[in-house]
C-alpha positions as CSV (number, residue, x, y, z in Angstrom):
1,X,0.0,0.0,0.0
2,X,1.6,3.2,-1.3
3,X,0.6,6.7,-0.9
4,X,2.0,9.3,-2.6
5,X,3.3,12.0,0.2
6,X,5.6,14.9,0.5
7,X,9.0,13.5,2.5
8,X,9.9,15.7,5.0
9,X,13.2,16.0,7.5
10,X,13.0,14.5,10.7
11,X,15.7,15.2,13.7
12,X,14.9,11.6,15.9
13,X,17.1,10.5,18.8
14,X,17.1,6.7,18.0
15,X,18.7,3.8,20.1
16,X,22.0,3.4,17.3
17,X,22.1,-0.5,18.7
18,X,18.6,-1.3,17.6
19,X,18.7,0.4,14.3
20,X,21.2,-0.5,13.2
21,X,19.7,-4.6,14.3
22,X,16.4,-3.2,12.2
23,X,19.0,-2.0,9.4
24,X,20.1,-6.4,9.3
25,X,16.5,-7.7,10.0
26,X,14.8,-6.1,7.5
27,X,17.9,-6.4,4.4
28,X,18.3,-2.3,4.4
29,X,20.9,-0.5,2.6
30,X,20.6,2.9,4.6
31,X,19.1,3.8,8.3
32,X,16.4,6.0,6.4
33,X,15.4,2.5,4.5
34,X,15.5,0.4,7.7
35,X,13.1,3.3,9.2
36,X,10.8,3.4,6.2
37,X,10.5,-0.5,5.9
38,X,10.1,-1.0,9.6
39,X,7.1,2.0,9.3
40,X,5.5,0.4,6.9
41,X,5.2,-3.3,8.3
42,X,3.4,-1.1,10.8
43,X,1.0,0.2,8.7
44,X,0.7,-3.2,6.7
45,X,-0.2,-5.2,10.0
46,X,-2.5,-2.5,11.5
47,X,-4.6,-2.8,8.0
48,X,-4.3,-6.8,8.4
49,X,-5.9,-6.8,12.0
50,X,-8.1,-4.7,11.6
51,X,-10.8,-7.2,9.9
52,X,-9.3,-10.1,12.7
53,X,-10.9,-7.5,15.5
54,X,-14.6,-6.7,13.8
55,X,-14.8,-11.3,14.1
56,X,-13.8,-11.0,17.8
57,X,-12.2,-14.4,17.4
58,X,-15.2,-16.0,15.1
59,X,-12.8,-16.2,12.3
60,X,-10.3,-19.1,11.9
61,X,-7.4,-18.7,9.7
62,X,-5.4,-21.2,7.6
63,X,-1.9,-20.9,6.1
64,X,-1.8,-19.9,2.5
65,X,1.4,-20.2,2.1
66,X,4.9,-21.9,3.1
């Protein structure tokens, strides 16, 4: 899910130890990349949970893939 929107400059105090752990989970090239892949999973899981809270646990999911 993309949107286009302006980028803006940020000044964030970050723990340097955990990005740069973020920067090796996620495959990243640069800090900024780490940060905007880590902010997106975010936003992707948010979307996915959100139908998983309207069942309340009437739902039962299956593995689609391996």
């Amino acid at each position: 899910m993309r949107h286009t929107s302006a980028r803006r400059h940020k000044h964030l105090q970050l723990d340097q130890a955990k990005l740069t752990r973020a920067k090796t989970v996620l495959g990243a090239k640069t800090e900024t990349e780490a940060i905007e892949r880590a902010l997106s999973l975010v936003v992707e899981e948010h979307i996915l949970d959100q139908p998983l809270k309207r069942t309340k646990g009437r739902m039962q999911l299956r593995k689609v893939y391996r």
